[in-house]
C-alpha positions in Angstrom: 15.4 -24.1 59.3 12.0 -22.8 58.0 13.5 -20.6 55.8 16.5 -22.9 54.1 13.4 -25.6 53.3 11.5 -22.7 51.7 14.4 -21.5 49.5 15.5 -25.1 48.3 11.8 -25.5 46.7 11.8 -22.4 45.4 15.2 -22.3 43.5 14.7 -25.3 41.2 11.3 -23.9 41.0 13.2 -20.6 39.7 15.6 -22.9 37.7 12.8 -24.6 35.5 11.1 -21.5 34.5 14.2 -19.7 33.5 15.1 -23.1 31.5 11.2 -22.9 29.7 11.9 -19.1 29.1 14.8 -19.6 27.0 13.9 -22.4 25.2 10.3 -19.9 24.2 13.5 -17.4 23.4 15.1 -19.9 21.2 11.9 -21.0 19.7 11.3 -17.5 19.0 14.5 -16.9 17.5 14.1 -20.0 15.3 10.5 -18.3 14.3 12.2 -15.1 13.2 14.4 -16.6 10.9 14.6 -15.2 7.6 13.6 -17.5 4.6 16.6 -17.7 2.3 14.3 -20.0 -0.4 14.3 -18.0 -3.6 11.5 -18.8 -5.3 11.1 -19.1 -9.1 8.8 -17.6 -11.3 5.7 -20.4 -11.2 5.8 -20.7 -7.2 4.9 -17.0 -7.1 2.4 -17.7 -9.8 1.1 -20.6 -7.2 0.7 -18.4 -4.8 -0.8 -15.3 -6.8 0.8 -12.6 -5.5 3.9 -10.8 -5.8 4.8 -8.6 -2.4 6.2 -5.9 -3.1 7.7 -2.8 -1.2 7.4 1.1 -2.8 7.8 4.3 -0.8 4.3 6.8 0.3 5.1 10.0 -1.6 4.0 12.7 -4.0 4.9 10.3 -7.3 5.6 6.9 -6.3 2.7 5.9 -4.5 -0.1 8.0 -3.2 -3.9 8.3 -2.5 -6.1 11.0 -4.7 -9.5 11.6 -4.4 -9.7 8.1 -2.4 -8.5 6.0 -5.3 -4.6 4.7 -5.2 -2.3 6.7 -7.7 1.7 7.1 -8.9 4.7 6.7 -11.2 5.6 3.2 -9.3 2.0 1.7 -8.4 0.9 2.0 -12.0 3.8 0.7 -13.2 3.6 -2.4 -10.5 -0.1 -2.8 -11.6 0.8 -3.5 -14.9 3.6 -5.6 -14.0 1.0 -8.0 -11.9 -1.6 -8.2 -15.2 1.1 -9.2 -16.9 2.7 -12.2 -14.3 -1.5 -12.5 -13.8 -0.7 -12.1 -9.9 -2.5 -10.1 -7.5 0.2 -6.9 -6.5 0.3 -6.9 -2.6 2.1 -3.4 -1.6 3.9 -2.6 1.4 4.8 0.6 2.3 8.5 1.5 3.4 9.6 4.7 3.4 13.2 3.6 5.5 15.1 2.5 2.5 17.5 0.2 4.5 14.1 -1.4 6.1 13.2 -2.5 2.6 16.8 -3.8 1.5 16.5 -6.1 4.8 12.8 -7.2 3.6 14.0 -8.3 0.4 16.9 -9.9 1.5 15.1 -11.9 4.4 12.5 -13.2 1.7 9.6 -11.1 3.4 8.9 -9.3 -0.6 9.8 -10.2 -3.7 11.0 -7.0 -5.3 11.5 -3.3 -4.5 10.1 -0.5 -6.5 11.0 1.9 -6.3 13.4 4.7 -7.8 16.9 2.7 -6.9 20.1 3.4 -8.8 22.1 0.6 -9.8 25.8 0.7 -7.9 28.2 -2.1 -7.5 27.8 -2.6 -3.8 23.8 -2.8 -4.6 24.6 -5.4 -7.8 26.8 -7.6 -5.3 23.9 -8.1 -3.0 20.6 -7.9 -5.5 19.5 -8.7 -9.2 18.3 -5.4 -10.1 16.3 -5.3 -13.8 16.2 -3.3 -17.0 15.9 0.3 -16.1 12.6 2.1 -15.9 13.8 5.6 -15.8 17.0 7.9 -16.2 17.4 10.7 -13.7 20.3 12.7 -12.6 21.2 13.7 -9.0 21.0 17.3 -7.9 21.3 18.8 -4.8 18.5 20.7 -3.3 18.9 23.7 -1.4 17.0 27.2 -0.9 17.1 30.0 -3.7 18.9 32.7 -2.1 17.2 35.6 0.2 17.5 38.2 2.3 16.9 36.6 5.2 18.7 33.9 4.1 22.8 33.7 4.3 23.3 30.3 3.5 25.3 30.3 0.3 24.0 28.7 -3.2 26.3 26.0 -4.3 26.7 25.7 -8.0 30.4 23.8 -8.3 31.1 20.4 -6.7 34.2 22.0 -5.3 32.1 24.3 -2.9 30.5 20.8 -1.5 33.8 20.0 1.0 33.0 20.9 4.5 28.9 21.2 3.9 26.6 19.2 6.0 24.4 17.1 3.5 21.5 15.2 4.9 20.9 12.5 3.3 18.5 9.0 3.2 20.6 6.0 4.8 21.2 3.3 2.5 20.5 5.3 -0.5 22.4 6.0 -3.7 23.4 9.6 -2.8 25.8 8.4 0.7 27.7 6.8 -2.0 27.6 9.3 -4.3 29.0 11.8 -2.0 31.7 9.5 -0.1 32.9 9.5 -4.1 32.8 13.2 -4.6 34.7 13.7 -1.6 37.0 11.9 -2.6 37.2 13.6 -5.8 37.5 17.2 -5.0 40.0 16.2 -2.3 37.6 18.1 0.9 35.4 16.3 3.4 31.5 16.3 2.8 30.1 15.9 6.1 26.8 13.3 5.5 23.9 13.2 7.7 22.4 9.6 7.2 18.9 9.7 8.2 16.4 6.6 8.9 12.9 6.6 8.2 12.9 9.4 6.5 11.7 9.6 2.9 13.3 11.9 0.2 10.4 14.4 0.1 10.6 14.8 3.5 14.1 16.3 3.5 13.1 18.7 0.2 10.7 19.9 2.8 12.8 20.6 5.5 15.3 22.3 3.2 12.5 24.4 2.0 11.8 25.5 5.8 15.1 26.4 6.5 15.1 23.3 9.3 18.2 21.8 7.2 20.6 23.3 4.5 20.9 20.9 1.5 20.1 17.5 0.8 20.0 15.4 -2.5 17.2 14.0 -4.7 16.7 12.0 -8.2 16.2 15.3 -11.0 13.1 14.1 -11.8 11.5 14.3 -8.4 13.0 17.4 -7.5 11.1 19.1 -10.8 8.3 17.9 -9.3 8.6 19.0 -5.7 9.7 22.7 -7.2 6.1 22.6 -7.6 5.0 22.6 -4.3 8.2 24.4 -3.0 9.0 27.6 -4.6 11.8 28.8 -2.9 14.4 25.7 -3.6 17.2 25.4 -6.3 17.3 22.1 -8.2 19.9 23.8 -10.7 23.2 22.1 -9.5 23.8 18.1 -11.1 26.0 16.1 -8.7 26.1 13.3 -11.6 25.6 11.7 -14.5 22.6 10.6 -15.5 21.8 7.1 -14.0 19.8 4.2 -14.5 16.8 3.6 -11.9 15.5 0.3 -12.0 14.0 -2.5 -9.4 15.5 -4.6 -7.0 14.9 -8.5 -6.7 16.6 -11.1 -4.2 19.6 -12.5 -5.2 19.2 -15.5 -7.2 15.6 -14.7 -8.4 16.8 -14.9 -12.5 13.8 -16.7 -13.3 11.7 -13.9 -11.8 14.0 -11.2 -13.2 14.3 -12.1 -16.7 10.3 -12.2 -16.5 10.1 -8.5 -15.4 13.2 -7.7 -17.8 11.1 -9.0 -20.8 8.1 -7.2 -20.0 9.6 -4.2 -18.6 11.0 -3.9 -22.5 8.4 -4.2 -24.5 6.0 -1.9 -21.4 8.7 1.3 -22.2 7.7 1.5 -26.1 4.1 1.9 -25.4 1.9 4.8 -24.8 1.0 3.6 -22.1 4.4 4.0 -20.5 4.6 7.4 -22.0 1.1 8.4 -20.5 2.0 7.5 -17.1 5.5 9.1 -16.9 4.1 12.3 -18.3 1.2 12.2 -16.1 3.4 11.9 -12.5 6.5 14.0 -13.9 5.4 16.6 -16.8 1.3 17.1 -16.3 0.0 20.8 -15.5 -2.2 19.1 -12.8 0.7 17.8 -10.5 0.0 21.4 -8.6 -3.5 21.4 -8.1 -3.3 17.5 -7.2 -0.7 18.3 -4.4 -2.6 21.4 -3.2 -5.7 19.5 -3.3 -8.1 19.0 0.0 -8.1 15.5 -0.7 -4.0 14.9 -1.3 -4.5 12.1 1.1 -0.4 12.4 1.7 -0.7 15.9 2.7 -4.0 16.0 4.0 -4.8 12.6 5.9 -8.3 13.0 4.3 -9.8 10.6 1.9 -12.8 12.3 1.0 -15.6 15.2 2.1 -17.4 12.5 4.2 -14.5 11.2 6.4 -16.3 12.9 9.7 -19.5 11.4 9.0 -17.8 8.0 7.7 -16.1 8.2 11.0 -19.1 8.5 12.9 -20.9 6.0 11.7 -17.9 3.2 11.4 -18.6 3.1 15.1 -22.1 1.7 15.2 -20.6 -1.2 13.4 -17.2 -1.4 15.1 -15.2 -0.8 11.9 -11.9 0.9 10.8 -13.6 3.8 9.1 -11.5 3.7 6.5 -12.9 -0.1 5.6 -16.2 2.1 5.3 -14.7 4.1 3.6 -13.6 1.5 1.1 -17.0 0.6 0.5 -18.4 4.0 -0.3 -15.5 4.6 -2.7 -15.7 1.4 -4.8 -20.0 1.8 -3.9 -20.1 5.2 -5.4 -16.9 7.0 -5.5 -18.1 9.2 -2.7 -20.9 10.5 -5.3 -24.1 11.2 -3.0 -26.3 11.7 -6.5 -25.4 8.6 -7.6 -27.3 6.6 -9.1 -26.6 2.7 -10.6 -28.7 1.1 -13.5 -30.9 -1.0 -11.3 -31.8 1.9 -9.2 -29.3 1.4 -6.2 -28.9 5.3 -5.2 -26.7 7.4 -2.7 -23.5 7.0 -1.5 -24.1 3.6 0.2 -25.7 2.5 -3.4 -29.1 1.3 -1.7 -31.7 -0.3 -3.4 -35.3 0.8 -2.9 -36.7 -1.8 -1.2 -33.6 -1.6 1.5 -34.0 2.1 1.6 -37.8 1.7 2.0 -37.0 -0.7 5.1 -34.4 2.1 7.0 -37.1 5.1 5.7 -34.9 6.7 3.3 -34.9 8.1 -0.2 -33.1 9.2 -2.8 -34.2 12.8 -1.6 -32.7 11.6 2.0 -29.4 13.3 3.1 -26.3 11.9 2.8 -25.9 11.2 6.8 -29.2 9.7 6.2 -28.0 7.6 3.1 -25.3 5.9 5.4 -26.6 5.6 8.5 -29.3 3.5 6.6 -26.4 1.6 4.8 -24.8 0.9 8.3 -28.1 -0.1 9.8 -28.1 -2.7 6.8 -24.8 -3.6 7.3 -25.3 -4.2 10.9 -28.2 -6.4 10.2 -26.4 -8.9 7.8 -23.8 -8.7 10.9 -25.8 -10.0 13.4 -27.6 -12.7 10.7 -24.0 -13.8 9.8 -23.2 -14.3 13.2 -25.8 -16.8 13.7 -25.3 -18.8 10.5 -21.4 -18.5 10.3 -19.8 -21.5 13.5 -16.4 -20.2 12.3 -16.1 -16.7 12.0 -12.5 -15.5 10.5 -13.7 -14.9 6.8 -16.9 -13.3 8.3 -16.0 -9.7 6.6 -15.8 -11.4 2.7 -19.7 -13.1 3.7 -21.0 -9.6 4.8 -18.8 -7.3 2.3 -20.8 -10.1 -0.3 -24.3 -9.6 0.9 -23.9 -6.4 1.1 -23.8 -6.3 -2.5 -26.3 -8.9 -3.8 -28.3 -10.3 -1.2 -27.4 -12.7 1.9 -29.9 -15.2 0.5 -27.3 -15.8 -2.5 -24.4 -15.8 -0.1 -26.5 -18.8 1.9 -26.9 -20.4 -1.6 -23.1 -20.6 -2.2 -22.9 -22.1 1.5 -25.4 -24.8 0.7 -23.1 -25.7 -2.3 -19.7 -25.6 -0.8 -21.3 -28.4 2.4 -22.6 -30.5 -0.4 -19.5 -30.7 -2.7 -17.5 -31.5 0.9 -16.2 -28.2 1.0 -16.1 -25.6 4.6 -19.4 -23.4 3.8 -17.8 -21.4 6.7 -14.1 -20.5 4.6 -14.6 -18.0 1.7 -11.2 -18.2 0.0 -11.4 -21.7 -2.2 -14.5 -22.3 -1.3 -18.1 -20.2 -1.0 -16.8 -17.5 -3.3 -15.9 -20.2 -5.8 -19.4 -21.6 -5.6 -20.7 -17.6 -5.7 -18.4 -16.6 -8.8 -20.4 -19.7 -10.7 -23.6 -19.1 -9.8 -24.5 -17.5 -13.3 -23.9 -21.1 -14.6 -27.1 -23.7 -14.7 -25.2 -26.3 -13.8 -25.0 -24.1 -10.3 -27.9 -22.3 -9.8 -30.0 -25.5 -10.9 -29.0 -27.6 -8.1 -31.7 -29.0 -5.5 -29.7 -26.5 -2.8 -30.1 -23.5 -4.4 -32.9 -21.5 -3.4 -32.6 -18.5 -4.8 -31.4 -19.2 -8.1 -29.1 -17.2 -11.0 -26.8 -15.0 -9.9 -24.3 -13.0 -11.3 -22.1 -13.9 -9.1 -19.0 -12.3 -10.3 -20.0 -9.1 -9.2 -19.8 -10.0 -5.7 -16.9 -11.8 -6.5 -14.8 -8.9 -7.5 -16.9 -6.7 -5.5 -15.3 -7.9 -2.1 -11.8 -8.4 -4.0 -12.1 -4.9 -4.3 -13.0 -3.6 -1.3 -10.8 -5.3 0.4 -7.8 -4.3 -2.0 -8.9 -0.2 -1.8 -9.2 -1.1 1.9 -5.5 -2.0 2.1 -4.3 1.3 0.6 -6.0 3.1 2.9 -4.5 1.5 5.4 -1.0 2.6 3.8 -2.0 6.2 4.1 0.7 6.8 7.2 -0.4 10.4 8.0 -4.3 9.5 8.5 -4.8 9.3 12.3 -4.7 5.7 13.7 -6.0 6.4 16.5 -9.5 7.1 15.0 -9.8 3.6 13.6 -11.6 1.1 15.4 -10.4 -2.3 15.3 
């Protein structure tokens, strides 16, 4: 009796949380619903950004020397001047992944190096080209040890195993040439896998043959030797960008630009410089090739080390001592800030450093500092998610400044605790009387765009850094 009485409270107990569970489920689902609003043109402009997805390689996007580089990023850049947007980058290097972003609303375009088919035109606006390249299949110069055969007619393609991206141009491209030489290609379709990768497992003898766009194979016969790029698999073909379907507003915008952007020398600087310069060898063989490397600069140990004291992702300090002093130790700024942490004397003086100081000693000193602002920010700040942008800001020209902008954000009824809209606004103006004359202000002019920009760029070098996939995660602290 004891038991039925037990189980007949406990099953509609069971009943009701299995009811709440799926309605959280369906509540979730509803969450995860892709946004099929196409925005225009001036709602992008609203916002001031345009998202956009490129692929981590040797040409489209990269890290050198700790400073974002390549063919699509510059190209991107100029693209954002132009619309007057901030570029917001997301790496994908699954192509597929990145047709599903763009199609769910979570970017705005793709760029990257995508040819132009009619199953890809059914399903996106793609714009004016921004480069021709042929396809040519990759696959390692013959050897001794090596009895694989080199292919140099499209007829000897039936019965090979090709691996290939999924999703990409070159599945298409071979379901076609099967179909034309009247023999079966057999086609590997890989996800998350970039094109690079698979040049590099052909040239290791881990796979036979695979396919790339001709200009990215010349450049990858840099770095591997021992492939054969000689055998085209097609005509030359357009490569352009990809935009939701329905964008035209947005489209024609980059269309117009992207024509008049192709007949500068600007254009022809940057395409030379990624696909035709002397220095693509010694940049990919280069300690600091971030792609091949995972390092950012000579200091990443000791950046490491010290990140700790402060509880940071190293590479956010790492940020800062690149857009500080571009990971200089000698130098040295026109008002005398010195080292690779840029610190003024009178800071220095405080943590017992020099400019004859090492360069552990120069940023330990600068993380001390650092740490100090932290704990004074802590007390000031009552809410704390934009305390990074107050710090990043006094680190660069004094908290007292910082405090002044605060004073005139509370007194124009605006949240002295929210950066974004409100104290950097106050900050940026601070060079203007009308600003730095006001009864609140206590430490009067300031040039306050250089803090401004200075945390806009810390933050933005701080984001590529995080898109270098091969540093090790594990080290950051977050």
């Amino acid at each position: 009796m004891f038991k039925f009485k037990y189980i007949k409270l406990v099953i509609p107990l069971i009943l009701m949380i299995f009811l709440q569970t799926c309605n959280q489920n369906r509540q979730t689902i509803r969450l995860r619903q892709p946004d099929k609003t196409v925005l225009g043109l001036k709602h992008i402009k609203l916002r001031g950004k345009l998202r956009v997805s490129t692929d981590y390689n040797s040409t489209n996007y990269f890290i050198y020397k700790g400073r974002a580089m390549g063919f699509q990023y510059e190209l991107l850049n100029a693209l954002a001047e132009e619309l007057d947007v901030k570029l917001e980058l997301y790496v994908e290097n699954d192509l597929q992944s990145a047709f599903t972003n763009l199609e769910n609303g979570d970017i705005d375009l793709i760029g990257m190096n995508l040819a132009i088919t009619q199953d890809r035109q059914e399903r996106f606006n793609f714009t004016l080209p921004h480069s021709q390249s042929k396809q040519v299949l990759i696959q390692r110069k013959a050897s001794k040890n090596d009895t694989v055969p080199i292919i140099r007619n499209q007829l000897e393609l039936g019965d090979k195993l090709i691996h290939v991206q999924q999703a990409s141009a070159y599945v298409e491209r071979l379901e076609n040439l099967s179909k034309e030489i009247g023999r079966s290609i057999e086609i590997e379709k890989l996800d998350h896998i970039e094109v690079e990768e698979l040049i590099g497992q052909v040239s290791k003898g881990e796979i036979d043959y695979t396919i790339a766009d001709q200009n990215v194979a010349i450049v990858n016969k840099n770095y591997y030797t021992n492939i054969d790029i000689a055998t085209e698999i097609s005509f030359p073909q357009d490569m352009a960008w990809a935009l939701r379907k329905g964008s035209d507003e947005l489209t024609e915008a980059v269309n117009v630009w992207l024509q008049g952007f192709k007949k500068t020398a600007r254009y022809n600087q940057i395409y030379r410089k990624y696909f035709l310069s002397s220095r693509i060898v010694r940049r990919h063989n280069s300690e600091y090739f971030t792609l091949k490397s995972g390092k950012i600069s000579k200091y990443d140990e000791l950046i490491k080390k010290n990140s700790k004291i402060i509880d940071w992702d190293w590479r956010l300090l790492s940020a800062l001592i690149s857009q500080e002093s571009h990971f200089d130790p000698k130098a040295k700024s026109w008002v005398g800030a010195f080292g690779l942490m840029q610190l003024m004397p009178e800071t220095a003086f405080r943590y017992d450093v020099d400019e004859d100081s090492s360069a552990e000693e120069n940023v330990r000193a600068g993380v001390k500092h650092l740490k100090y602002l932290d704990r004074r920010l802590d007390k000031i700040l009552i809410d704390k998610p934009d305390k990074l942008n107050f710090l990043l800001a006094s680190y660069n020209v004094g908290l007292g400044h910082v405090l002044d902008a605060r004073r005139l954000a509370k007194k124009n009824g605006q949240n002295p605790d929210l950066w974004k809209g409100s104290v950097d606004y106050y900050l940026l103006n601070k060079s203007k009387p009308e600003f730095y004359k006001d009864p609140v202000v206590k430490y009067g002019y300031c040039r306050g765009k250089e803090p401004y920009n200075y945390v806009r760029k810390i933050l933005s070098i701080y984001d590529h850094y995080k898109n270098t996939v091969l540093l090790d995660e594990t080290s950051s602290l977050e």
